[in-house]
N, C-alpha and C positions, 0 to 999 in steps of 0.2 A: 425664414421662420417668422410668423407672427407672435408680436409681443402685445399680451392682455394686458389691460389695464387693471386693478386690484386699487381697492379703498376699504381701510381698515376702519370699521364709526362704528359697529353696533355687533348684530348676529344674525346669519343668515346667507341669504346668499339671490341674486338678481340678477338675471338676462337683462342685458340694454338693446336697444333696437338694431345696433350694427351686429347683435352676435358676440359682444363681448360679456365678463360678466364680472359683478362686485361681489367680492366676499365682507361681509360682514361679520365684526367677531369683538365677543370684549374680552379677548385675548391675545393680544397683539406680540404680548412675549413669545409665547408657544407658536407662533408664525414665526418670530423670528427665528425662532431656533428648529422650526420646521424647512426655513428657507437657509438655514447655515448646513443642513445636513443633505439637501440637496444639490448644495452646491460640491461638498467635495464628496459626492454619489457622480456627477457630474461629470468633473474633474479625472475621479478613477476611472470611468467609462470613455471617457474619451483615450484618456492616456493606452488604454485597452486594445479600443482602437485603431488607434494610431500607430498601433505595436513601439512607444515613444520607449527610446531606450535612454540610458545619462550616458554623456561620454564618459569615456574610461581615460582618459588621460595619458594613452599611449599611442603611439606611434611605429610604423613600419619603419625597417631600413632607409625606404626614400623619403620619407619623413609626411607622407598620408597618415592620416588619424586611423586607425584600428577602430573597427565596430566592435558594439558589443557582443555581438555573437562568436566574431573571431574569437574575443579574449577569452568570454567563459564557456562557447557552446551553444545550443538549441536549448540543451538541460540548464544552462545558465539565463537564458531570458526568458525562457517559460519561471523557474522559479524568481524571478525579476518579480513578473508581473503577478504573477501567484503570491508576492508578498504585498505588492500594492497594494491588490483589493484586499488581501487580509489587513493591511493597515487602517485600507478605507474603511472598511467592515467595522474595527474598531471604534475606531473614529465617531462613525455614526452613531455605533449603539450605544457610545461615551457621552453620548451629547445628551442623548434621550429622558 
């Protein structure tokens, strides 16, 4: 992945020679809390993809850790992640 460079002085916005580009803004708060909302947009989309489940804190008879699917099912990590992004969802539109 490439990482742009960004400089926050004025308003507007500039191509530099390598293809990178500056935003300009005299608004610097509203960036920041444009860059807090894509991070945990981010954050949820990855967890998504990852199908990242929390351990459950159980254990089988020979004492392997239990997945999450085990404990609560298909219908248990689908609504897992179905609450995520409703949390994420929140989240963002809380910040706005």
């Amino acid at each position: 992945m490439v990482k742009r460079y960004r400089e926050i002085i004025g308003y507007g916005t500039q191509e530099r020679p390598n293809g990178e580009y500056v935003l300009y803004t005299d608004h610097a708060d509203e960036m920041d809390k444009l860059r807090a909302r894509l991070e945990v947009a981010v954050g949820a989309l990855e967890a998504v993809n990852g199908w990242k489940m929390p351990e459950t804190g159980r254990h089988w008879d020979d004492g392997e850790i239990m997945s999450y699917g085990a404990c609560f099912g298909s219908n248990g990590e689908r609504d897992f992640i179905r609450n995520l992004s409703r949390e994420a969802l929140d989240k963002i539109r809380g910040m706005g």
